[in-house]
VMD Tcl script that builds the backbone (N, CA, C; Angstrom):
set m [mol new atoms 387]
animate dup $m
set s [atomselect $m all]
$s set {name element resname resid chain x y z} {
  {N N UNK 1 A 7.613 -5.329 -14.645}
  {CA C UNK 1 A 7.554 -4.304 -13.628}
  {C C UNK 1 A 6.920 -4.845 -12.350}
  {N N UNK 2 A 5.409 -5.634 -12.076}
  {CA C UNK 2 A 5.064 -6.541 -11.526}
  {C C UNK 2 A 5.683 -7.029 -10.557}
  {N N UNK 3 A 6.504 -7.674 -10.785}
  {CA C UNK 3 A 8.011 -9.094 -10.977}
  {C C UNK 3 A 8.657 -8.235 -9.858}
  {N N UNK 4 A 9.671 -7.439 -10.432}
  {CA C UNK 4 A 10.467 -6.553 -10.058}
  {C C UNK 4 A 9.757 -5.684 -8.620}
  {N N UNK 5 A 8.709 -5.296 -8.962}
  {CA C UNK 5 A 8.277 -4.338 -7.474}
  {C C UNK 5 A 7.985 -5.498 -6.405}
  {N N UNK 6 A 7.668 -6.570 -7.009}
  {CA C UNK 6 A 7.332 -7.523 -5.887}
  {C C UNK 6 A 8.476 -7.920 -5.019}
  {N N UNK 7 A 9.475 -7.971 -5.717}
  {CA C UNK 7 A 10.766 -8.384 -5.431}
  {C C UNK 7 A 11.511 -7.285 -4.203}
  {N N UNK 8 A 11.352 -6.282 -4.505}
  {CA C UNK 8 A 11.782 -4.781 -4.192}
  {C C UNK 8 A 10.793 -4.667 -2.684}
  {N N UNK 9 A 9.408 -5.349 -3.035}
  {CA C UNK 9 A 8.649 -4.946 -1.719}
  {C C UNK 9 A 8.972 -6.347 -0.360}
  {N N UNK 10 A 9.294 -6.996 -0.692}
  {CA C UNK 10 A 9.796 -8.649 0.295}
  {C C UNK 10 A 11.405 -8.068 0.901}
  {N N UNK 11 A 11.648 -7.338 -0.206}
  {CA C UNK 11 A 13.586 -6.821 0.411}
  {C C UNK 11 A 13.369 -6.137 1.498}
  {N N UNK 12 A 12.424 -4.955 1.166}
  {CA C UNK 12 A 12.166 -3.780 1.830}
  {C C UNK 12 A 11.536 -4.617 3.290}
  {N N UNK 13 A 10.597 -4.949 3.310}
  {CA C UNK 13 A 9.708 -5.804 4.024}
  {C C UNK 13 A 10.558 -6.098 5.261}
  {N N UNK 14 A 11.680 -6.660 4.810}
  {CA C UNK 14 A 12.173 -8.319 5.404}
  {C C UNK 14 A 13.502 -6.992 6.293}
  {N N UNK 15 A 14.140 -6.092 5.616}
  {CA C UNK 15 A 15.297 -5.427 6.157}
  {C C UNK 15 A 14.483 -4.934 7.398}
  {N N UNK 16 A 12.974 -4.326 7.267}
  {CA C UNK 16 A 12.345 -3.778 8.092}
  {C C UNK 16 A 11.823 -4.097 9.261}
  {N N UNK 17 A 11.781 -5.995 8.768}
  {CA C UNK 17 A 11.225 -6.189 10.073}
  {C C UNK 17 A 12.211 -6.941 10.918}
  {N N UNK 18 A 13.345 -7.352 10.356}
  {CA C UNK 18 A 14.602 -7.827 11.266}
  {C C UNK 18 A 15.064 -6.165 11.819}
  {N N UNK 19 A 14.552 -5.075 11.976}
  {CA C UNK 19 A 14.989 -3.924 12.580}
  {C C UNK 19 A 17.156 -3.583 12.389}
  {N N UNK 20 A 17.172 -3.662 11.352}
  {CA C UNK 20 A 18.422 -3.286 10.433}
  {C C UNK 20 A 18.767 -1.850 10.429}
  {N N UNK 21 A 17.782 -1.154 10.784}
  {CA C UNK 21 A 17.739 0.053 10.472}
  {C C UNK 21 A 17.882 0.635 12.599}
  {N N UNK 22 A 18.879 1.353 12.991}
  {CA C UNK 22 A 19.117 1.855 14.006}
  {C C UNK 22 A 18.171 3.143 14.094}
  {N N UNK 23 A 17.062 3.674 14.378}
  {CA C UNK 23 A 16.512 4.598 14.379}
  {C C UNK 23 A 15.324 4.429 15.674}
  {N N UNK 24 A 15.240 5.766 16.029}
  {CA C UNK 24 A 14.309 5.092 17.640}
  {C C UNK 24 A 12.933 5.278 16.862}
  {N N UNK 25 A 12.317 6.013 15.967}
  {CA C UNK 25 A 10.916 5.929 15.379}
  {C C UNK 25 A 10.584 4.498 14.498}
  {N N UNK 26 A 11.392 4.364 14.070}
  {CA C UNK 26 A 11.517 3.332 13.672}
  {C C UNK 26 A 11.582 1.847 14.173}
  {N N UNK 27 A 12.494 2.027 15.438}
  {CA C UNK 27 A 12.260 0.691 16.255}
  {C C UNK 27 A 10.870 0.783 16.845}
  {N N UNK 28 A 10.084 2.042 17.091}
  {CA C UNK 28 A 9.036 1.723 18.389}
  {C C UNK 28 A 7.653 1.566 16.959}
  {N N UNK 29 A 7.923 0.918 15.641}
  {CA C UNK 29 A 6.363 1.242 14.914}
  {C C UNK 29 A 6.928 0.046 14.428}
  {N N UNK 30 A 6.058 -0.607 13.866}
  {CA C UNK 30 A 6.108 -2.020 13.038}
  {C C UNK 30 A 5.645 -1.355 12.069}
  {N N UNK 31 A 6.384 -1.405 10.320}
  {CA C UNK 31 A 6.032 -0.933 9.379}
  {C C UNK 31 A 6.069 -2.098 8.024}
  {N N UNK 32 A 4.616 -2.009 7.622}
  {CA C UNK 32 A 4.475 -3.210 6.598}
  {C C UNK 32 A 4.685 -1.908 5.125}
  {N N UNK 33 A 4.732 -3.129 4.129}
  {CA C UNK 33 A 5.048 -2.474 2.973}
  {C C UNK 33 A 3.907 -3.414 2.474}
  {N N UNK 34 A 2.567 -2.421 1.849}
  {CA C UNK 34 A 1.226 -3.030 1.164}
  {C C UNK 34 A 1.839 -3.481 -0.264}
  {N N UNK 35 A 2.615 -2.327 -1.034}
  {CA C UNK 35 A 2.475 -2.521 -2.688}
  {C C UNK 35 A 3.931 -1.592 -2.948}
  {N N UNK 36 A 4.229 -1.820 -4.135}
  {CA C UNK 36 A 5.073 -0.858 -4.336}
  {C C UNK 36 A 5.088 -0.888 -6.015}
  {N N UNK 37 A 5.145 0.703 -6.310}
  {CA C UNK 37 A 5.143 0.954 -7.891}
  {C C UNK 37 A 6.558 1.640 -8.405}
  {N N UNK 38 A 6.490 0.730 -9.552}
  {CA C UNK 38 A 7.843 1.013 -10.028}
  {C C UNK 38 A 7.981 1.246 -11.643}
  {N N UNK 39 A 8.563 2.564 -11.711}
  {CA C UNK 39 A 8.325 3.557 -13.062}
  {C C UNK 39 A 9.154 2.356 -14.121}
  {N N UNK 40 A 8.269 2.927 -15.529}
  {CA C UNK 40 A 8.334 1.916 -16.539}
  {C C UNK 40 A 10.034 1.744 -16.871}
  {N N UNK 41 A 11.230 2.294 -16.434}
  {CA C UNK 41 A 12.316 2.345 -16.901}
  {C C UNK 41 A 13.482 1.559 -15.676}
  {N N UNK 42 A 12.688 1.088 -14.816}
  {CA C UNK 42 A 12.734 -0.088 -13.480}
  {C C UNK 42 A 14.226 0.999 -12.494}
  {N N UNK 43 A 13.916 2.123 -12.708}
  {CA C UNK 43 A 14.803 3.004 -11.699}
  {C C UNK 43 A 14.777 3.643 -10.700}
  {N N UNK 44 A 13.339 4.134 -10.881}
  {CA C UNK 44 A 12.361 4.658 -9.455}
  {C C UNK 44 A 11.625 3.207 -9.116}
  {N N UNK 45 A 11.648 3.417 -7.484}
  {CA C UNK 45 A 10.447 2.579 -7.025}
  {C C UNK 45 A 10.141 3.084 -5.701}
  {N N UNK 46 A 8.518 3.808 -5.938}
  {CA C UNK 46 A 7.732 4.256 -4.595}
  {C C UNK 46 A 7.108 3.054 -3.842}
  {N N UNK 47 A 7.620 3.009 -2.732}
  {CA C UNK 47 A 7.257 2.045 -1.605}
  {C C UNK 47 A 6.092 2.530 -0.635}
  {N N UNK 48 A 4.680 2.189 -1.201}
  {CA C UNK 48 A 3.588 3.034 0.053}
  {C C UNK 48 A 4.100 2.061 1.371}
  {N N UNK 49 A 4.127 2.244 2.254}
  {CA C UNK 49 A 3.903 2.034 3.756}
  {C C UNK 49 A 3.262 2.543 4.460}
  {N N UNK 50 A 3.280 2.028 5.690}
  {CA C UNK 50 A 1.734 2.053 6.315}
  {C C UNK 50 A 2.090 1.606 8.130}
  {N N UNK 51 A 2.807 2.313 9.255}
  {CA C UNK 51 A 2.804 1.881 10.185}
  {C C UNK 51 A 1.823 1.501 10.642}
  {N N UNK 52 A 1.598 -0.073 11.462}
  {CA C UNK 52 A 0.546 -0.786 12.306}
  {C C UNK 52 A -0.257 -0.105 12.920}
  {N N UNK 53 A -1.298 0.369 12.577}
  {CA C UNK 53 A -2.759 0.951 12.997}
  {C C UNK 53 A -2.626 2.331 13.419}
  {N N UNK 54 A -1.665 3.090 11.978}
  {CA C UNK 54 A -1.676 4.015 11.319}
  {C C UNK 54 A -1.356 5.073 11.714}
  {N N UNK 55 A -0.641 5.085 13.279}
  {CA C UNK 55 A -0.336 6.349 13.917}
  {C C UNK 55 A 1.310 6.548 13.680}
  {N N UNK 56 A 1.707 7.880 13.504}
  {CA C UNK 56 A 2.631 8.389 13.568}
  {C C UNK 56 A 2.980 7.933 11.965}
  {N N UNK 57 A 2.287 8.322 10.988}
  {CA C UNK 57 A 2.799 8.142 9.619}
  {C C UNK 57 A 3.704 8.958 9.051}
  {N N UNK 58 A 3.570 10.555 9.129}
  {CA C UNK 58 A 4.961 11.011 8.548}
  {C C UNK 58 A 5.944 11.223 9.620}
  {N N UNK 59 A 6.162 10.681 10.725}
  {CA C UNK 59 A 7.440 10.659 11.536}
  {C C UNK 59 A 7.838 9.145 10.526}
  {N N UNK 60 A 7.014 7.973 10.569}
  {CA C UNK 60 A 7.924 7.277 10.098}
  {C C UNK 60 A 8.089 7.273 8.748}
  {N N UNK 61 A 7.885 8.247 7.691}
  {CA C UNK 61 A 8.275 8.858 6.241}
  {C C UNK 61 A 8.962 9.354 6.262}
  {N N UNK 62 A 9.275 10.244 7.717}
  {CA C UNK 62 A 10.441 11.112 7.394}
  {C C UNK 62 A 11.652 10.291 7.854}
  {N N UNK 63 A 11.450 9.048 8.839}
  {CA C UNK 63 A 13.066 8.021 9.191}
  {C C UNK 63 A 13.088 7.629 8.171}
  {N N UNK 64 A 12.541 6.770 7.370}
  {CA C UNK 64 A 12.730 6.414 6.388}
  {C C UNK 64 A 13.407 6.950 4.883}
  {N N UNK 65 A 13.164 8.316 4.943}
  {CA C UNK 65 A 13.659 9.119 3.939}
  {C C UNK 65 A 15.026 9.326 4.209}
  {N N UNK 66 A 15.230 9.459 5.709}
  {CA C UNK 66 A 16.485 9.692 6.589}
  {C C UNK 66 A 17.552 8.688 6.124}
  {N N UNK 67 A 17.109 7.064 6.128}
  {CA C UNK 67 A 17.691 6.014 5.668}
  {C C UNK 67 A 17.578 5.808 4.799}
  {N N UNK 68 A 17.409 5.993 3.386}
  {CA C UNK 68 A 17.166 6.299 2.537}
  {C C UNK 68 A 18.360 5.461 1.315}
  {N N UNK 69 A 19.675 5.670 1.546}
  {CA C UNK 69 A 20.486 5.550 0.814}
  {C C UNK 69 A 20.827 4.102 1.481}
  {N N UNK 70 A 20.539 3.971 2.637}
  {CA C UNK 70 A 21.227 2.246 3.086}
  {C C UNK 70 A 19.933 1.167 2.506}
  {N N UNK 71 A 18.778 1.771 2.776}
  {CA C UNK 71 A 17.733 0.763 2.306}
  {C C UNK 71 A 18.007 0.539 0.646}
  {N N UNK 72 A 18.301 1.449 0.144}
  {CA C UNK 72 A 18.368 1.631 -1.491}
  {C C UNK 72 A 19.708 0.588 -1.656}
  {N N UNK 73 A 20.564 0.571 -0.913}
  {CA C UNK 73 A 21.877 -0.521 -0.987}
  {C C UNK 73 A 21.404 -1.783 -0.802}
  {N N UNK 74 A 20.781 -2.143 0.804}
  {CA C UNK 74 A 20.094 -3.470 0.822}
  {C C UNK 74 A 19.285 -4.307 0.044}
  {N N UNK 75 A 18.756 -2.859 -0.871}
  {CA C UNK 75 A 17.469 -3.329 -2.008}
  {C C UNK 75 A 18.571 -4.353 -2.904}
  {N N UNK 76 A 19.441 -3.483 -3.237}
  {CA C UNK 76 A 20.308 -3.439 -4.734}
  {C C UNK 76 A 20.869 -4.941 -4.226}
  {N N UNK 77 A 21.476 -5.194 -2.813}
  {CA C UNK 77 A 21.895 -6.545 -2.706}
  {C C UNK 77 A 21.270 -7.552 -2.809}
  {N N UNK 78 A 20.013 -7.388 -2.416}
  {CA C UNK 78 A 19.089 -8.630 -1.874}
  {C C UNK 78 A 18.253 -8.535 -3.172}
  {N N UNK 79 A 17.491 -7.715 -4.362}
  {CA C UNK 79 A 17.421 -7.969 -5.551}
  {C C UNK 79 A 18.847 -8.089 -6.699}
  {N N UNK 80 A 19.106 -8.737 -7.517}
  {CA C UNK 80 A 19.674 -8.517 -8.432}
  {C C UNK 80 A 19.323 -8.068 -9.791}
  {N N UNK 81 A 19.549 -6.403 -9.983}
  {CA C UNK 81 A 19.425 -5.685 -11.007}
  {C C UNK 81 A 20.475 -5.577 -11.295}
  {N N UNK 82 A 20.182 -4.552 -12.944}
  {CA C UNK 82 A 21.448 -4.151 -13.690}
  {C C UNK 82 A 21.555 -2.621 -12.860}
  {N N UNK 83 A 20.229 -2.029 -12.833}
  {CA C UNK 83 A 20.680 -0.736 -11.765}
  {C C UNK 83 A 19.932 -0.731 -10.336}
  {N N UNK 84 A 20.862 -0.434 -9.150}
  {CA C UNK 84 A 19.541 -0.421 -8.107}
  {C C UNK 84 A 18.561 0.815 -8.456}
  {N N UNK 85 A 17.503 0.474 -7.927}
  {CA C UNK 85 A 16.272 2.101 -8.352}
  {C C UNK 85 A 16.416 2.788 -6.868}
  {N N UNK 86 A 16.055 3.989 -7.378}
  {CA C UNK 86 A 16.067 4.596 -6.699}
  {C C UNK 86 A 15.031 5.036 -5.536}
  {N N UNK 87 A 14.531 4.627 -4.159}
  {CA C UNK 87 A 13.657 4.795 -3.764}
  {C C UNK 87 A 12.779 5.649 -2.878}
  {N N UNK 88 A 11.333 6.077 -2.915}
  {CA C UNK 88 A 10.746 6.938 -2.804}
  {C C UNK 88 A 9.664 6.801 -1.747}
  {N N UNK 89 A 9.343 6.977 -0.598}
  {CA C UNK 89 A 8.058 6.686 0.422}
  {C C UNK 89 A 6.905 7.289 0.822}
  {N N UNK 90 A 5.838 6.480 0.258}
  {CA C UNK 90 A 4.478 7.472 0.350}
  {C C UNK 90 A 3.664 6.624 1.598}
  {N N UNK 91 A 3.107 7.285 1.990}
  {CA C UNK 91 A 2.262 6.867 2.964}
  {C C UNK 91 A 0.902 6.149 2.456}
  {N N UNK 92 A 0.607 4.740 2.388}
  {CA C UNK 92 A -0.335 4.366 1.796}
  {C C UNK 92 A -1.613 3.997 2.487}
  {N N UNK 93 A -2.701 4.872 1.509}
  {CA C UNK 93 A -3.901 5.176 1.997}
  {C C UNK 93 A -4.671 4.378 1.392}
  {N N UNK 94 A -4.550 3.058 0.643}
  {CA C UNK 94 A -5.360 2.251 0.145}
  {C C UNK 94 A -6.362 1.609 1.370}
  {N N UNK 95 A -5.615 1.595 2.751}
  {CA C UNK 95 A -6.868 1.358 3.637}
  {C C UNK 95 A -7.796 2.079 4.120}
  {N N UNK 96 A -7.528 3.049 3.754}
  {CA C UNK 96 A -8.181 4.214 4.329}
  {C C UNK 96 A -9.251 4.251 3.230}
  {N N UNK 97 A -8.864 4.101 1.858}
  {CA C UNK 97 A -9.923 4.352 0.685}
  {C C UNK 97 A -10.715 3.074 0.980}
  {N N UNK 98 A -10.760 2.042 1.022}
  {CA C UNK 98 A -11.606 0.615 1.184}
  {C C UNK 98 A -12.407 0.773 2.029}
  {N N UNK 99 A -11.911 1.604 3.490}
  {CA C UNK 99 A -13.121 1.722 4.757}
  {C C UNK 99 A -13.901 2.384 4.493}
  {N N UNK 100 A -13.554 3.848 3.267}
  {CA C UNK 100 A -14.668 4.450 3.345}
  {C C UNK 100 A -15.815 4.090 1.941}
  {N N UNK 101 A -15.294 2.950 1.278}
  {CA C UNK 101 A -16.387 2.399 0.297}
  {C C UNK 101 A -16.869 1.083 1.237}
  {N N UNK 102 A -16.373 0.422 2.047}
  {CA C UNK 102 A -17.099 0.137 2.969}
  {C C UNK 102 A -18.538 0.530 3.803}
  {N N UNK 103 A -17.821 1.962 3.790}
  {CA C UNK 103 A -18.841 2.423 4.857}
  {C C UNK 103 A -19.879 2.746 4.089}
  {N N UNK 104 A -19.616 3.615 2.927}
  {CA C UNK 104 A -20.414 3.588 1.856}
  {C C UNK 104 A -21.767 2.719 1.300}
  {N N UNK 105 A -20.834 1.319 1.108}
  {CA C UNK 105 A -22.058 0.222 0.879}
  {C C UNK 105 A -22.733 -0.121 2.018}
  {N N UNK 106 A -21.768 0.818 3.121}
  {CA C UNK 106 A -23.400 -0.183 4.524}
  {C C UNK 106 A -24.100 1.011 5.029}
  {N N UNK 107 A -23.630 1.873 4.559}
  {CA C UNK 107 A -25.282 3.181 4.569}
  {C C UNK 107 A -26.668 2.557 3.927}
  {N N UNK 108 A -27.490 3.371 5.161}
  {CA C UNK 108 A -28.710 3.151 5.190}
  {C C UNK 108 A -29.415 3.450 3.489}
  {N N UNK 109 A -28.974 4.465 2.807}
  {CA C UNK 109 A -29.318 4.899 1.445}
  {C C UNK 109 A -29.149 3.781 0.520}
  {N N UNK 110 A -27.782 3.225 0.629}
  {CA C UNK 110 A -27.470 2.000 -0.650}
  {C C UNK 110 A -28.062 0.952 0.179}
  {N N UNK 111 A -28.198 0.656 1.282}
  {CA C UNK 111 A -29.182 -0.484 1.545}
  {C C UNK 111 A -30.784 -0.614 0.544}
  {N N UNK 112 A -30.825 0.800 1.000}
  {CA C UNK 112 A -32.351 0.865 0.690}
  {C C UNK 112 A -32.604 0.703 -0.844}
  {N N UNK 113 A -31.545 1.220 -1.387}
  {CA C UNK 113 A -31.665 1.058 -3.001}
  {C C UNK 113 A -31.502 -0.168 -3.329}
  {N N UNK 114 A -30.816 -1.168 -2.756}
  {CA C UNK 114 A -29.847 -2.470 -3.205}
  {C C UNK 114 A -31.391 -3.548 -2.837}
  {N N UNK 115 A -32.233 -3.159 -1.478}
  {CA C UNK 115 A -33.389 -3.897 -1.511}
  {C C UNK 115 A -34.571 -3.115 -2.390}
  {N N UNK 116 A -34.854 -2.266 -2.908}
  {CA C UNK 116 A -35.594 -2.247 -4.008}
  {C C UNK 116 A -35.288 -2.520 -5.151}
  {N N UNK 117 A -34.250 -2.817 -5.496}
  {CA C UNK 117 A -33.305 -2.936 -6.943}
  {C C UNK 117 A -34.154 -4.323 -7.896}
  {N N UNK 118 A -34.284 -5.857 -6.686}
  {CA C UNK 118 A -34.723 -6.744 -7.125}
  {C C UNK 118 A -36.180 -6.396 -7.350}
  {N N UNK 119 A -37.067 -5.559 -6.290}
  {CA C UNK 119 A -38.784 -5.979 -6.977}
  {C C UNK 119 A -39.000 -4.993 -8.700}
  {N N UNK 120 A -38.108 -3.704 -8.495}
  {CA C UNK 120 A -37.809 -3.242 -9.895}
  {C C UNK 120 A -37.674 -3.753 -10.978}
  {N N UNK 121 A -36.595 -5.135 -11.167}
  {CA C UNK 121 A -36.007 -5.995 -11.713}
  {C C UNK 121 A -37.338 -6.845 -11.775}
  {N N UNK 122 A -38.038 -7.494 -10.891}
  {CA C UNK 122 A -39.641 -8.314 -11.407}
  {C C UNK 122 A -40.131 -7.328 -12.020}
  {N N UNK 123 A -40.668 -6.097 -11.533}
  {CA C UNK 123 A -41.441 -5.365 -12.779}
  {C C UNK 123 A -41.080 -5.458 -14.190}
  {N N UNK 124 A -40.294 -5.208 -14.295}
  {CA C UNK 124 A -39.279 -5.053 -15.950}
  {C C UNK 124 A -39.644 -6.683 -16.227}
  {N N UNK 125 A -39.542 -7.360 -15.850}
  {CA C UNK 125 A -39.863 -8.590 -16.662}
  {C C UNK 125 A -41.165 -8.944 -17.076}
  {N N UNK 126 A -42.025 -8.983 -15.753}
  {CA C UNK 126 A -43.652 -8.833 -16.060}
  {C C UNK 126 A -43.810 -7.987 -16.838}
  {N N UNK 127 A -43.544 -6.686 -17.066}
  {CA C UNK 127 A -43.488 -5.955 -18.617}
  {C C UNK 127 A -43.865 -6.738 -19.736}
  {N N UNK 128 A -42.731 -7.282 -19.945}
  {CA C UNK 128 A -42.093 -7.573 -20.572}
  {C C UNK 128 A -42.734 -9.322 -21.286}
  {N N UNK 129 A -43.872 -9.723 -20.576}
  {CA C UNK 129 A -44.005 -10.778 -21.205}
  {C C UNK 129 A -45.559 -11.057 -21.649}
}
mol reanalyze $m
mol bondsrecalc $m
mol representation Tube
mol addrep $m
């Protein structure tokens, strides 16, 4: 499955960025493809994307859905399966989740815990001997 979505996400990728696709939302956003998951029976495959610094995300979900049936052809040519899958576009928020455990670990609170953590850690040993 791995294998296969990887394969599925370089097709997608590559049709997208030679601009194959005639659409004006589409020509004016550069759209990367992060990951793509593909159901255990290799027929669905959701493609998160992610236009370049994240503006105008469901205009370009909804061109994309629009083109929908030609990207699903290009897939089927440029991978070789027994069936093309069928494909699905989510808007992917995996960067969005990382900035905010980012931001997370550089609050003043987990600082403060992360530098008392070690003299805690000497106590427990001096305990201890």
């Amino acid at each position: 499955m791995l294998r296969v979505a990887e394969l599925i996400r370089h097709a997608c990728a590559e049709v997208l960025s030679r601009g194959e696709i005639n659409d004006p939302v589409l020509e004016t956003h550069v759209v990367t493809v992060p990951r793509v998951k593909m159901s255990p029976d290799l027929k669905l495959a959701t493609l998160f994307v992610m236009p370049l610094g994240g503006k105008d995300a469901n205009e370009v979900i909804k061109a994309l859905d629009k083109h929908r049936a030609f990207l699903r052809g290009e897939i089927a040519r440029k991978v070789n399966l027994k069936f093309a899958p069928d494909v699905r576009f989510r808007i992917d928020d995996s960067f969005d989740n990382s900035a905010k455990i980012d931001a997370l670990l550089n609050s003043e609170k987990v600082r403060r815990d992360l530098d008392a953590a070690p003299d805690a850690a000497d106590d427990q040993t001096d305990e201890g001997a």
